[in-house]
N, C-alpha and C positions, 0 to 999 in steps of 0.2 A: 224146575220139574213141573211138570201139567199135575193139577189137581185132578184127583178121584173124579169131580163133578165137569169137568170141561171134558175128561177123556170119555166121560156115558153122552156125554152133548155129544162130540163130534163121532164118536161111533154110530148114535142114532141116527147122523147127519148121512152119515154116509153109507147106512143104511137103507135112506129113501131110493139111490138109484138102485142098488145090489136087487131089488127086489123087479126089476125087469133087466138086469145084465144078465147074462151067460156067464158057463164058467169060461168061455175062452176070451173073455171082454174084460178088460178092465177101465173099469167105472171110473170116471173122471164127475167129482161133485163142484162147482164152481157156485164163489162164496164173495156178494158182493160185501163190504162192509166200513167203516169210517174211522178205524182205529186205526192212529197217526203216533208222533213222536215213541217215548219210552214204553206206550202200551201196544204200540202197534207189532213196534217190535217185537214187543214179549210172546203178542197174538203168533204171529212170522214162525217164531220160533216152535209154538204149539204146534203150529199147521205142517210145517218141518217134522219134528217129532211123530206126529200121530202116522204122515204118512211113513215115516220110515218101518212104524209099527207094524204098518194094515198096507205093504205091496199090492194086497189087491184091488186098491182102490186107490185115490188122489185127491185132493183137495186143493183146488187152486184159487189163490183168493183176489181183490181185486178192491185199491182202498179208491175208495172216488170221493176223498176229499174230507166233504162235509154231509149234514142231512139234508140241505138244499141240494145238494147236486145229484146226492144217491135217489132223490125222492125221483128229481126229475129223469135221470139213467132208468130207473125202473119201470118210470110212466112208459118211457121210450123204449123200452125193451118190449114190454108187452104189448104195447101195440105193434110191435114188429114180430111178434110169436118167439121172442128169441130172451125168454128173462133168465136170470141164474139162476141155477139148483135152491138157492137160500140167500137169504139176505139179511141184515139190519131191518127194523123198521120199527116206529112208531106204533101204539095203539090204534089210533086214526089214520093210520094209514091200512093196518091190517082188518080192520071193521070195513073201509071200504072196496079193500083188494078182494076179502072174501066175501061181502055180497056182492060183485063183481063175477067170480065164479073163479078167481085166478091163483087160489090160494087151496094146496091140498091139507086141513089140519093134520097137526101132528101129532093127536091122537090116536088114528088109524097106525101110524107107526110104533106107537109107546103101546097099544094093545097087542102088538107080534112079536113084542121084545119082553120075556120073561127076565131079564138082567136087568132090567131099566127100572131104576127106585124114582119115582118122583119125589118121594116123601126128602130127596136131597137138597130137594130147592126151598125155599121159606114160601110158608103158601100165602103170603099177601104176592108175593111174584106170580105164582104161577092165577089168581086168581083176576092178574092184570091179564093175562094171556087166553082168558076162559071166554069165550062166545057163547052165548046158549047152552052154556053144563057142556061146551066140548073144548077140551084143549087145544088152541088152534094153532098157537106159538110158545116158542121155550125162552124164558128169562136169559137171556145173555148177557148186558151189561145195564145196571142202573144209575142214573144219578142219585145224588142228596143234595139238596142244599146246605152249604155251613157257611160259617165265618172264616178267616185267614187272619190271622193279626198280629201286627207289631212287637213282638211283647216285651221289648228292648224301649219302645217309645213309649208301652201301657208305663213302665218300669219309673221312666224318666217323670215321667206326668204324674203318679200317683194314682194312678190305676190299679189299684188292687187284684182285679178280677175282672175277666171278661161281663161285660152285662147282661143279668139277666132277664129284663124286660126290657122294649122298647122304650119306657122313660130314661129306666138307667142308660140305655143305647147313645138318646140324645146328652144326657151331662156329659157320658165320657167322649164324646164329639165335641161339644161348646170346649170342654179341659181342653183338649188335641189341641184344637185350632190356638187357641191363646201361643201356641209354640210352634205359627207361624207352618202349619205341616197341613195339607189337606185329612179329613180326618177318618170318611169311608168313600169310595168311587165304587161305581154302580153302573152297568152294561143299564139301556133300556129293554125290558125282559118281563115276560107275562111270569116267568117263573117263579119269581119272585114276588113278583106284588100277589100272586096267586097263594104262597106259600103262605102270608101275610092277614090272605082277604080270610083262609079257612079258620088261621086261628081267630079270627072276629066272627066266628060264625056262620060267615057268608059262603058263596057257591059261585063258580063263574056261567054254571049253566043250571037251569032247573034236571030235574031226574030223566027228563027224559029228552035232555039233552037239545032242547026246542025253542028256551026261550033264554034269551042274555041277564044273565041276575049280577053281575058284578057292578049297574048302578045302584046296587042299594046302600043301605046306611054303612054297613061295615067297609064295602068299597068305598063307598067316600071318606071315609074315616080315615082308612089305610093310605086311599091316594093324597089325599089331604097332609097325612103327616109327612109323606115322601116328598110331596112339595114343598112342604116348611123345611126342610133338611136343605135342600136346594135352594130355595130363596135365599137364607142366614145361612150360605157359603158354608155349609157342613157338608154335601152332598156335591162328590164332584161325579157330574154325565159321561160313561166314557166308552164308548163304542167297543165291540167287540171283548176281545181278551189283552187290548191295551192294558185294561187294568192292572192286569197282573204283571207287567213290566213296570208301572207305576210302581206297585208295591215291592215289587225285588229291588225297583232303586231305593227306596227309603222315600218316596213323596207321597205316599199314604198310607195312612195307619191301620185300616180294615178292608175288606174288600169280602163280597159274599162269590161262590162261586162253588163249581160241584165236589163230592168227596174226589173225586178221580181228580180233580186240579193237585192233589199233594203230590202224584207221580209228576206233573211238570215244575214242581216247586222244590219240591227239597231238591238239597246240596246248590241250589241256586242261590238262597240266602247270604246274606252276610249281616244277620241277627237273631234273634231269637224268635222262631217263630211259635203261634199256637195258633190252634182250629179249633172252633166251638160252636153249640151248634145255635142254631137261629133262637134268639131271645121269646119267651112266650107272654104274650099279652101287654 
């Protein structure tokens, strides 16, 4: 069933064109986006749903893959005058689409809509979406970073508890390995060492977004311990979302990756799994 908050999103969505259709027009809104596997489907099925709702209109979506490819399809649409009603995107992508002039905010639309509660979204979202005090994009999917882990091998090892600091992180990796099992795999990924560099205090860019600060102390600190993990065979490099084929076979004990990785994980296991969230300090 479509939640409360996805059915006012794509009502609003498809509100943008209704507002130069006619009544004897029916509006066709076209929706580039990158939701794949068991989410995609789910999406599928919304976009099914809503239009069965709302015949006066249509929603037709369009997955292209990844963010690499969406980013580039969108360059390329607009320089051809030809981009989608709506898209996925990035913060830095929507900062530089809208000083661009390419981007209609969607605030203009959430002021003509007396139905439309923003107060539905969490306002650290909607305050990722805010330009200049103006609402220019609506929260649709976030990540988190967590953990994924074993807990059949924490079990085996004497693991009590997922770690809560990064010391604890590295004992229960030195434990792992003694049982011959790689102990966390790691995509190479600003996301992470970013998640990492904030809790040391650090920043990857000054305020005003101008000058590179992730050499400072707390980034070498961070990247420093990531490499010691690596060096003593605790940390295995593993491109992409290999990892998580790693970890559903049983050859690694932790693996960090987004909260939405549990829709491609469960009922794939064959142990006990738990998610927790990134260790502090």
């Amino acid at each position: 069933m479509v939640t409360e908050g996805f059915k006012k999103l794509f009502y609003l969505l498809l509100l943008i064109p209704l507002i130069s259709c006619t009544k004897e027009q029916k509006c066709t809104v076209y929706f580039w986006h990158v939701m794949g596997g068991p989410i995609g489907r789910k999406l599928e099925q919304m976009i099914q749903e809503f239009n069965r709702l709302h015949p006066e209109g249509e929603i037709k979506s369009a997955q292209m893959g990844s963010y690499d490819a969406l980013a580039q399809k969108l360059m390329g649409a607009i320089a051809s005058n030809s981009p989608p009603t709506i898209a996925q995107m990035y913060e830095s992508w929507t900062d530089q689409f809208l000083r661009a002039g390419y981007l209609e905010p969607i605030q203009h639309f959430i002021d003509k809509d007396s139905f439309f509660d923003i107060a539905d979204f969490f306002p650290v979202f909607i305050e990722d979406n805010t330009f200049d005090s103006i609402i220019v994009t609506l929260p649709f999917n976030k990540s988190l970073p967590v953990f994924y882990y074993n807990a059949t091998i924490f079990d085996s090892t004497g693991i009590e508890k997922f770690p809560e600091n990064w010391v604890e992180f590295r004992l229960a990796c030195e434990k792992i390995k003694k049982f011959k099992i790689w102990p966390t795999s790691w995509p190479i990924d600003v996301w992470y060492f970013g998640s990492m560099l904030y809790q040391e205090g650090g920043e990857l860019f000054n305020q005003e977004l101008k000058k590179p600060m992730f050499h400072s102390q707390a980034g070498v600190k961070v990247l420093g311990y990531m490499v010691d993990l690596v060096k003593d065979s605790l940390f295995y490099l593993n491109p992409g979302f290999q990892r998580q084929d790693e970890f559903l076979s049983g050859n690694v004990a932790i693996i960090p990756a987004s909260v939405v990785s549990w829709a491609f994980l469960k009922g794939r296991h064959k142990f006990k799994m738990g998610v927790a969230p990134f260790p502090q300090g």
